[in-house]
C-alpha positions in Angstrom: 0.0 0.0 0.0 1.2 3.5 -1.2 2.6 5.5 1.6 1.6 9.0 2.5 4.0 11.6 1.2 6.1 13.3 3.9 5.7 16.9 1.8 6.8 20.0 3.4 4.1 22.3 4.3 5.8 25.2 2.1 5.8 23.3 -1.1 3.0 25.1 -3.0 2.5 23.2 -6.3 2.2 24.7 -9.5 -1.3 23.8 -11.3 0.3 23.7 -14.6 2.3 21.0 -13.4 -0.4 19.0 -12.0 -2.7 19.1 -14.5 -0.2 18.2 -17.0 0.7 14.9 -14.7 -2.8 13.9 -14.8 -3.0 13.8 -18.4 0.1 11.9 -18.5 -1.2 9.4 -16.3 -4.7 9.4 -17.9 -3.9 8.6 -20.8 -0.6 6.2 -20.0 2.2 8.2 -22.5 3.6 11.8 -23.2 3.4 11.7 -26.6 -0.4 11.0 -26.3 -0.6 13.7 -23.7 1.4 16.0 -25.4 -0.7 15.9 -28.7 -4.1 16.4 -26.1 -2.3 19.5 -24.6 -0.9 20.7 -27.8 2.5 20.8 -27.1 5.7 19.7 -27.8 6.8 16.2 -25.8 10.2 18.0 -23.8 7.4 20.5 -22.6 5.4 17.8 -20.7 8.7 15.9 -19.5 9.9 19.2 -18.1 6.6 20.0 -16.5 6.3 16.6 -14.6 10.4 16.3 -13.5 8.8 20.3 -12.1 6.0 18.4 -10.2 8.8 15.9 -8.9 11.1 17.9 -7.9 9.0 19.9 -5.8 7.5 16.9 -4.6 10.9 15.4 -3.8 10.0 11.5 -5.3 9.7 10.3 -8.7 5.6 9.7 -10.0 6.7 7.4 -12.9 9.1 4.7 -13.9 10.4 5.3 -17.2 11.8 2.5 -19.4 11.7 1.5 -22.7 8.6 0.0 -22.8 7.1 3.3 -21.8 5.8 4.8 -18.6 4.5 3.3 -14.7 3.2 5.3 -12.2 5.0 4.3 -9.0 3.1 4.4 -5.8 3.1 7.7 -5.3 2.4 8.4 -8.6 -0.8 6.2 -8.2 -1.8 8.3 -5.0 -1.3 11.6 -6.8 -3.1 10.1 -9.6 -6.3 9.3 -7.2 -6.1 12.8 -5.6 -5.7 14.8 -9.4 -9.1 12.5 -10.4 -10.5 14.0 -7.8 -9.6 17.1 -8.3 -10.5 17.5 -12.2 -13.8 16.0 -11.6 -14.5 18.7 -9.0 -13.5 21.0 -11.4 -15.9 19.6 -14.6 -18.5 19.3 -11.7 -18.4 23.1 -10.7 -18.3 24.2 -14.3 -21.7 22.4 -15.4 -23.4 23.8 -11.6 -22.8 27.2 -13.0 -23.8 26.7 -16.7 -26.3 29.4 -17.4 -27.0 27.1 -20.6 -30.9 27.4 -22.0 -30.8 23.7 -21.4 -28.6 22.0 -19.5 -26.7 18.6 -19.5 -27.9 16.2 -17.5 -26.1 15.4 -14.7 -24.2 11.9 -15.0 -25.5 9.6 -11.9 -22.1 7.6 -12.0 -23.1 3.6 -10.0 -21.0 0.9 -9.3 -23.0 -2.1 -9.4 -21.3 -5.2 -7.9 -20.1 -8.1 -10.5 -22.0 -11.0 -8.2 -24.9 -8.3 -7.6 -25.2 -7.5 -11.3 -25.0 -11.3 -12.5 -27.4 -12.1 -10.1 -30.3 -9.3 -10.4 -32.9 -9.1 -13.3 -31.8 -6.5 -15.3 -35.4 -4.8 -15.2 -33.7 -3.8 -11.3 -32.2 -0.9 -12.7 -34.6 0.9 -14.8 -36.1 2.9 -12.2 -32.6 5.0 -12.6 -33.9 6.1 -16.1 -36.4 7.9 -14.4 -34.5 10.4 -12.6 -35.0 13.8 -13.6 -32.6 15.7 -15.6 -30.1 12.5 -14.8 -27.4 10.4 -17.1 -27.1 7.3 -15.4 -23.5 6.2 -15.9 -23.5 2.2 -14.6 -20.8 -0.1 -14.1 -19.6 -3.3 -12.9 -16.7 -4.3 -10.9 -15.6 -5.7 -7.8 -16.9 -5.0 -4.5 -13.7 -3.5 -3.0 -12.5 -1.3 -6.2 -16.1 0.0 -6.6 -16.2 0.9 -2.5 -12.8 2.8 -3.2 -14.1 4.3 -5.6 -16.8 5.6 -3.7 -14.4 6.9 -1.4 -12.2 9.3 -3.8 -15.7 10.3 -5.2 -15.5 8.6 -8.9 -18.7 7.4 -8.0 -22.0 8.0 -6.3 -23.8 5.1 -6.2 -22.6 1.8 -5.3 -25.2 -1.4 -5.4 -23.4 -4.5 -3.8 -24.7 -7.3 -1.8 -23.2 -7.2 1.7 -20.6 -4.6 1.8 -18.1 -5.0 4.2 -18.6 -2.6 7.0 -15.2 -1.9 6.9 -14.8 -0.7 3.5 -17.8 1.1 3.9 -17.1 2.9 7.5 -17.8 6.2 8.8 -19.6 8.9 6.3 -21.2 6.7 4.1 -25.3 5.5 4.2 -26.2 1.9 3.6 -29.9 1.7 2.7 -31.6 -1.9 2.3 -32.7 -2.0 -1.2 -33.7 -6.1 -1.8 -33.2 -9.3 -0.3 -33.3 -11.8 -3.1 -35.4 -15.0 -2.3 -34.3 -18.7 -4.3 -36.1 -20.9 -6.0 -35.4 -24.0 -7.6 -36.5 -24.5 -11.1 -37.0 -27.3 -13.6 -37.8 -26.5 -17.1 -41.3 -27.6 -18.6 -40.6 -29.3 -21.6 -42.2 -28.2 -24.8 -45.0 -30.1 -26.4 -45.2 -33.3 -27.2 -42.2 -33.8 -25.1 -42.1 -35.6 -21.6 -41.9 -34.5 -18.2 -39.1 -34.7 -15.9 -41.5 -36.6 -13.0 -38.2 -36.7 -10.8 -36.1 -33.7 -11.3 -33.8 -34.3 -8.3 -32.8 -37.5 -9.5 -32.8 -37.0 -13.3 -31.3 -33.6 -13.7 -28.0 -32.4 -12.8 -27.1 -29.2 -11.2 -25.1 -25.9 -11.7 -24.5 -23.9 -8.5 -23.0 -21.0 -7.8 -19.4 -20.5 -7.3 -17.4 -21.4 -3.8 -17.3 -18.0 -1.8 -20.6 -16.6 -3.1 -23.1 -16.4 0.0 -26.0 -18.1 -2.6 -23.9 -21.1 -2.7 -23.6 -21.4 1.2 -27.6 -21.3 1.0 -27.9 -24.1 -1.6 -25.7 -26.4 -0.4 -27.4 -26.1 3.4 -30.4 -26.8 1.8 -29.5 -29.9 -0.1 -28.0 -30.9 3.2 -30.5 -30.7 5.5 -32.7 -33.0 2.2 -30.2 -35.2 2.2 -30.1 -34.5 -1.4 -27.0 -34.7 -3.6 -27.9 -33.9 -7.1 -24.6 -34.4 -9.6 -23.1 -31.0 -10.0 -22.0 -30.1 -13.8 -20.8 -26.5 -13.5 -20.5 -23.4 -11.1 -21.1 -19.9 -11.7 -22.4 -16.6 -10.3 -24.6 -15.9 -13.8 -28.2 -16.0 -12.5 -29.2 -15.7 -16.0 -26.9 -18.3 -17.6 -28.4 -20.8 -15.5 -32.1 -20.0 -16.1 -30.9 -20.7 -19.6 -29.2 -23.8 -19.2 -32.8 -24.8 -17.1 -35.2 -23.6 -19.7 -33.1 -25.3 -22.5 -33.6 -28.2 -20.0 -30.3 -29.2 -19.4 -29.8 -28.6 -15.6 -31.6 -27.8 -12.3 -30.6 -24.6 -10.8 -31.8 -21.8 -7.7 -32.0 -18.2 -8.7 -33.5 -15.6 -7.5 -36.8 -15.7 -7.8 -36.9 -12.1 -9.6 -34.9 -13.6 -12.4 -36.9 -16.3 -13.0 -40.1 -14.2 -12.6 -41.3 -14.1 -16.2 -40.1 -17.6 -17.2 -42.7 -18.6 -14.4 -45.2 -16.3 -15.8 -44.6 -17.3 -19.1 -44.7 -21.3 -17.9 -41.1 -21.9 -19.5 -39.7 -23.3 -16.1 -41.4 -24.5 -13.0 -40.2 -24.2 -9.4 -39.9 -26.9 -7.3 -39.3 -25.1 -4.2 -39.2 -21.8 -2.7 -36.0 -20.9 0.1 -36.9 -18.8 3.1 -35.8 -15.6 3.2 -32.5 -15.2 4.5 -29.4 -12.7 5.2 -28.3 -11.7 2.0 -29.5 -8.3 0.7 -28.3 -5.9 -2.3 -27.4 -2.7 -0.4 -27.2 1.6 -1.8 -23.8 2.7 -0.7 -23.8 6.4 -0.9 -21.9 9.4 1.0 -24.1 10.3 3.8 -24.8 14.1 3.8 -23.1 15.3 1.1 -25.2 13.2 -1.8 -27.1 14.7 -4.2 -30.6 15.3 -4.7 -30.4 12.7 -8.1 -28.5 10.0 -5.9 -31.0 10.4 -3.2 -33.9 9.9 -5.3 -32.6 7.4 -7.3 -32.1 5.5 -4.0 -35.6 6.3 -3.4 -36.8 4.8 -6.8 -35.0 1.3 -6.3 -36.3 1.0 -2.7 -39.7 1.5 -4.3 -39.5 -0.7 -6.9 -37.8 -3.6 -5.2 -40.9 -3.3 -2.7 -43.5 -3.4 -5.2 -42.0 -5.2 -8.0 -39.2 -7.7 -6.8 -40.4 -10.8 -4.7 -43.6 -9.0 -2.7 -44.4 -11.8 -1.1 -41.1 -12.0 0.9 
């Protein structure tokens, strides 16, 4: 882990110099950043070995296969994306434009979280007034960091570790996702699968994910042990692989809701509810009003549309 920077408190850094760093390292070469800027290539060298020196330790590795930020170029890097993004932010609060851009709502969805909710979960965001919803997927703790330096505002995840989340930050409840177990119904003129336990196979979802820990405790209390044929966290590759009927499988039961409707699978048995839920991560206080109600939107949508019963 990067080390602070032991900076003198006199050291007041040149903008010119900054900003010209941050291009460097946004787009990963000074040639690149040096046709961006407009200027010639020894300009931009000169300007960051400026930045360096003042900050008394190098920001890159040079070699011949190009440029690496070193540790504390990474941390200056987070701080500078920061920074620039206050900056663009500012400039479009004070746009007297006749009409304005929207306002990009940028959320982190969790890879698990998004692989494992029906997409229909995050339409409510299009509904957000005068709102770009910018949405991405990624891993629980780069998405939480993120969050933290401000890159985002808006991160869906289920179960996020209270310590990545800590202090400042407000975790609302959105949806806790129910299993079921499905079979497919086989077209017509085709026969039924009378003893699905026996006769199909199973995919499950991968070691570590909390949906797995579920499964395989209910199995085990059943005493049932169908043969397992692949794992993965894709709630929506297995309702495939069921309704093509190759497999058994538990999702949640929001994925599955319109195959049910739509008699393409049948469910052989319902899970109690249980301890897994999709939380909002947000910065407490200083949010937005379009992160707010967005927040507001998914809670209302998850209670009226996603597993009522539960």
């Amino acid at each position: 882990m990067a080390q602070p920077l032991q900076i003198p408190l006199s050291v007041i850094l040149n903008f010119n110099h900054v900003y010209y760093f941050h291009v460097v390292a946004t787009e990963g070469s000074i040639v690149r950043a040096a046709e961006k800027l407009g200027v010639t290539q020894p300009t931009v060298s000169e300007q960051i070995r400026n930045l360096e020196r003042a900050l008394g330790t190098p920001l890159f590795e040079r070699s011949s296969m190009g440029l690496k930020m070193t540790d504390a170029g990474r941390l200056a890097f987070g701080q500078t994306t920061v920074m620039f993004q206050a900056s663009e932010r500012l400039l479009e609060g004070l746009s007297q434009s006749e009409h304005p851009t929207p306002r990009t709502l940028r959320v982190g969805i969790s890879s698990a979280a998004s692989r494992s909710v029906a997409a229909d979960f995050l339409m409510p965001m299009l509904q957000v007034p005068d709102c770009l919803p910018n949405i991405r997927s990624g891993d629980t703790l780069d998405l939480m960091r993120q969050l933290r330096s401000h890159e985002l505002d808006l991160v869906l995840s289920e179960n996020p570790p209270p310590t990545i989340v800590g202090d400042g930050f407000k975790v609302v409840d959105l949806y806790r996702p129910r299993l079921v177990a499905i079979s497919a119904i086989p077209r017509e003129g085709a026969s039924l699968v009378k003893d699905p336990w026996h006769e199909l196979p199973l995919i499950n979802y991968r070691p570590g994910s909390p949906f797995r820990w579920e499964v395989e405790h209910h199995l085990r209390e059943r005493g049932m042990t169908p043969k397992l044929i692949g794992e993965t966290d894709d709630a929506l590759f297995m309702l495939e692989a069921v309704i093509r009927g190759v497999c058994i499988a538990f999702v949640p039961r929001s994925v599955a809701r319109d195959a049910i409707l739509q008699k393409r699978v049948r469910v052989l048995t319902v899970l109690p509810p249980n301890g897994i839920s999709l939380n909002a991560v947000y910065h407490d206080g200083g949010s937005v009003a379009q992160t707010t109600h967005a927040v507001e939107l998914l809670v209302a949508y998850a209670r009226d549309q996603l597993d009522p019963e539960t």
